[in-house]
C-alpha positions, 0 to 999 in steps of 0.5 A: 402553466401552458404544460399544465394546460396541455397534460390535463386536456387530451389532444384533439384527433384529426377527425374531430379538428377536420369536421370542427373546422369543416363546420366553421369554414361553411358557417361563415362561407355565405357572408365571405361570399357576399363580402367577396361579391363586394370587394370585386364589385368596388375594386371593379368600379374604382379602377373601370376607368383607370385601368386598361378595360381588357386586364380588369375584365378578365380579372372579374371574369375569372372572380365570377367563375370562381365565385359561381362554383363556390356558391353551388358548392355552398349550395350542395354542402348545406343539403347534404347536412339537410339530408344528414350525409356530410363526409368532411373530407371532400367538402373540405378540401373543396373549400381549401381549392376554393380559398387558394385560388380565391387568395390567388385572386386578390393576390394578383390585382395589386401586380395588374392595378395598382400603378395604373391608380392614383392614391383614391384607386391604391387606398381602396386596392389595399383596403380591399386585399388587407380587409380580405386578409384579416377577415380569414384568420379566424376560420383559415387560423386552424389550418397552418400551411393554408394560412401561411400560403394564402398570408404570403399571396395576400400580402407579399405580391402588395409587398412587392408592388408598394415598394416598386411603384409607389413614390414612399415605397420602402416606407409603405412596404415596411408598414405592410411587412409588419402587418403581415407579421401582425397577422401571422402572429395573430393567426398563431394565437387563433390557432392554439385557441381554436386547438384548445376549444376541441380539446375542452370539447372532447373532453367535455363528451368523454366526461358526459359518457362516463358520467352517464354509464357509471353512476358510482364513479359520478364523484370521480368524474365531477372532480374531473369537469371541475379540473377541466374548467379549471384548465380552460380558466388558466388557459385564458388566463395565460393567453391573455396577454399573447393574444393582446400583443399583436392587436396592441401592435396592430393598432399602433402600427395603423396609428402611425401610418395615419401620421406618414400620410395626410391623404383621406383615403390612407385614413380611411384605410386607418379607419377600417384597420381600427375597425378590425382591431375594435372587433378583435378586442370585443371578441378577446374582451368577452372571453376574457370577462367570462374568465375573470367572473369565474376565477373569482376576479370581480369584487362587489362593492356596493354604494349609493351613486346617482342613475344621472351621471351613468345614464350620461355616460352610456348615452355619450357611447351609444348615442352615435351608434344609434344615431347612424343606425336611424333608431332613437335612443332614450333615457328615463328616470335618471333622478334616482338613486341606487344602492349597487356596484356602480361599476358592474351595474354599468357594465350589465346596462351597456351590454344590454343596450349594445344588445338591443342596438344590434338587433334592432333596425326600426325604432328604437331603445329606451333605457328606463329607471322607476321605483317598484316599493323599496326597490329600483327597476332598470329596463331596457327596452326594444322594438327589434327582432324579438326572442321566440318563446322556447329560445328565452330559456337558453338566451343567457347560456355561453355561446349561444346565439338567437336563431330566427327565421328569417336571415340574419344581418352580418352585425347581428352574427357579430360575436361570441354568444358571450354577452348576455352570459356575461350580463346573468353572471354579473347579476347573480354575483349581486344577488339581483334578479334579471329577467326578460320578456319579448314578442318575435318582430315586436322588441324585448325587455330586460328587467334587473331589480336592484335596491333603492338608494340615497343621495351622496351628501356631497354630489359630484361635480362633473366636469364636460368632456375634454375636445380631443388632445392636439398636445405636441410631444415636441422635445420630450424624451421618453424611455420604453421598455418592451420586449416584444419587437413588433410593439416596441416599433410600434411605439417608437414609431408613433410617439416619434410621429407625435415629435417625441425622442424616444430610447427603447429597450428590451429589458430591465437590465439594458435600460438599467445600463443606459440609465449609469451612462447618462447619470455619469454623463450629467444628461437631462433626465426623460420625461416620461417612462412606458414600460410593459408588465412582463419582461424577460429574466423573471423581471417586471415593468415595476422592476424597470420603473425602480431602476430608473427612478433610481438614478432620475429621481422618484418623481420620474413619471411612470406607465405601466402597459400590460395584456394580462387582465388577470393580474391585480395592479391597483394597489402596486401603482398606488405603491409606486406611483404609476399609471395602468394601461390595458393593451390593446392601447387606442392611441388616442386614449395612450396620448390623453395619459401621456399629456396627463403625465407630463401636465400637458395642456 
């Protein structure tokens, strides 16, 4: 499918990748300044009395310097696009020294600083740098040996320093070696993203000027747009699972450094690391979803269900995001009922009220529900910065972004430009219509009429959220099948922190080895199976789960974890007997499915 992929798109020139990348670099260059100007400000204040006054003076002298040209080189690129005079190459090359020494920079603090802080100073050291390290993969990703030299001054000198002066050195070292392979691996998958993006781009342009030059080849060239579509769907399709393997990896690796250490500032760190991991995912989960309505993947299945209980459960997800952010989050309307995908209907209600929190800071969100003759209208409303009158037509585009004319905050630039698509898309599949109205500084509202339903005969009864699992795995064998190394350490890393004993394998056709061995040993049978989806040989994760039920009895309890969203595996796991998790796994949400598995209480 990658071969297919790469014959129908034409390969990007380096013209085209060097402006692009030019481009991006200096879109984001104001808020990687600003988050620079805070890093060394916290790092500055953290250590002021720790560390010897002349080597932390001089470290922040020379980041101020640096800083300060940076800014007015910032400066003389934005007017030289004002006055329509960019030559990519310099301003480049600018940014590449900038960077460079930048990653220099925040390379050398952890030799300077680090063992003259205890464990509050070290935590915000390595929050500090490995913040900075993840936050350059998506616009440092394209250019490969900048990407490598500046991981290797970010992570290696951190490397070096945990395992010389740290008292659970090796460990700790360990765990950052394979966040850096993480990283890299992410990067890789930046990379070949950001590649095929131009290349669409490109051809995109190129189908444009034939189209408009030659009427009588308009058949021709439509029959091309169509295969380049088709091209960029199979793309996503096939990266899917590549590009969730590491995030799933990272995560778990976070996971279990939170288990090594019980210090508060290691959690913290976890924090912000899951953080990371959340923003990734929501970027990968947008494009994803984009895909999967093209391709055909989202089914309407339309029913009557109570606005009540979804109502309840957006509330529960979005209350403490509001709360934290001093708006009010309101609810009308839930007595009634609709006739509609319940599925998709909440997925189009927590787009739009994700939204609206985000471009909201005064206020508040109302959510409302009332009837309008036969039919149900849903709205959401806010009292945020609004969408000028010549924007609303083009706010349900792919990629587009609303602009303003004042600065806008980091987390309203946060994202793809995709939701709003994904919300119009999901509507028309339901053949409900969605509209909107807004003032500029006074809110918005969407509106999607949907039909009016009834009360199900037998309503529900939901039971209350359980408190969060604080299950042990104490004395549990679990079998994983994994082929990727950087996940399968992952989990043997973190189900052994939760008291399992755990046997890994790579394939199909070692763990079945392992299974032979220990039924002619008359060994006690695992508890519980993980297997990934795809394994090497052509085999699948049902294959592993086959094999073992066969020699443990069809009883044995099975998961499946697969990256590919693509793929249809309901009616496999109904057939098998077996439970789907979608990687990127949080592990709380991988150990509330364990001790569902294992009748844990």
């Amino acid at each position: 499918m990658q071969a297919t992929t790469e014959r129908a798109l034409p390969a990007p020139s380096d013209a085209i990748l060097l402006e692009d990348t030019t481009r991006l670099v200096y879109r984001q260059h104001s808020a990687g300044l600003i988050g620079q100007f805070l890093g060394v400000l916290a790092v500055t204040m953290v250590f002021w009395q720790a560390a010897p006054r002349a080597i932390l003076l001089a470290w922040t002298g020379c980041f101020a310097v640096l800083w300060a040209l940076r800014f007015v080189n910032l400066l003389g690129y934005e007017r030289a696009v004002l006055q329509d005079r960019v030559d990519p190459a310099p301003w480049h090359r600018r940014w590449r020294i900038g960077a460079i020494l930048s990653a220099a920079l925040w390379g050398v603090v952890p030799v300077l600083l680090y063992r003259h802080g205890g464990t509050f100073e070290r935590t915000v050291l390595m929050l500090a740098v490995y913040s900075f390290a993840i936050g350059s993969v998506p616009y440092m990703a394209s250019q490969t040996r900048l990407f490598i030299g500046c991981m290797a001054m970010y992570f290696v000198p951190m490397i070096v320093t945990t395992a010389v002066h740290d008292a659970q050195g090796l460990q700790l070292a360990g765990v950052w070696g394979l966040m850096c392979l993480c990283v890299l691996t992410l990067g890789r998958a930046f990379r070949n993203m950001f590649g095929e993006m131009v290349g669409l781009r490109m051809h995109t342009q190129d189908l444009a000027r034939k189209l408009h030059g030659e009427m009588q080849a308009a058949e021709a060239a439509q029959r091309a747009a169509e295969a380049a579509n088709r091209a960029k769907t199979q793309f996503f399709a096939a990266a899917s699972h590549d590009l969730r393997q590491p995030l799933h990896a990272l995560g778990l690796f976070a996971e279990a450094l939170r288990n090594h250490s019980k210090d508060d500032g290691v959690a913290h760190l976890v924090n912000s690391i899951n953080s990371s991991v959340d923003a990734l995912e929501g970027l990968f989960s947008e494009l994803l979803d984009i895909t999967k309505i093209d391709t055909g993947g989202v089914d309407i299945d339309p029913e009557h269900f109570a606005m009540r209980d979804m109502f309840t459960r957006i509330q529960l997800h979005f209350e403490p995001i509001a709360f934290e952010k001093g708006l009010m989050l309101s609810f009308h309307g839930e007595q009634h009922h609709c006739y509609a995908d319940p599925l998709v209907v909440e997925r189009i209600l927590r787009n739009l009220v994700s939204n609206a929190i985000r471009y909201t800071e005064d206020g508040g969100v109302l959510v409302s529900c009332r009837k309008r003759g036969e039919q149900l209208c849903l709205q959401v409303w806010d009292t945020g910065i609004g969408i000028a009158d010549k924007e609303q037509g083009r706010i349900f585009e792919e990629f587009y972004q609303t602009q303003s004319n004042r600065p806008l905050q980091p987390h309203h630039r946060k994202g793809l430009g995709l939701g709003l698509a994904i919300v119009k898309r999901l509507a028309n599949l339901m053949g409900a219509p969605l509209t909107l109205r807004s003032r500029v500084g006074r809110g918005t509202v969407f509106t999607l009429v949907l039909p009016m339903g009834r009360a199900p005969r037998l309503q529900p009864i939901s039971s209350s959220p359980k408190p969060s699992l604080g299950v042990t795995l104490d004395r549990r064998h679990i079998v994983v099948v994994e082929d990727e190394l950087a996940v399968m350490e992952g989990l043997q890393v973190l189900l052994k922190g939760w008291g399992a004993t755990v046997s890994a394998f790579d394939s199909v056709a070692a763990v079945t080895d392992w299974a032979q061995r220990q039924a002619a040993q008359a060994s006690p049978r695992p508890d519980l199976l993980m297997v990934d989806y795809r394994l090497p040989e052509q085999h699948t994760g049902i294959d592993a789960i086959k094999a073992l039920r066969g020699h443990f009895g069809p009883d044995l309890p099975a998961i499946l974890v697969t990256g590919s969203t693509m793929t249809q595996h309901e009616e496999e796991a109904r057939q098998h007997q077996f439970h789907v998790l979608l990687k990127p796994v949080v592990p709380t949400k991988l150990r509330a499915m364990i001790a569902f598995k294992l009748g844990l209480r």
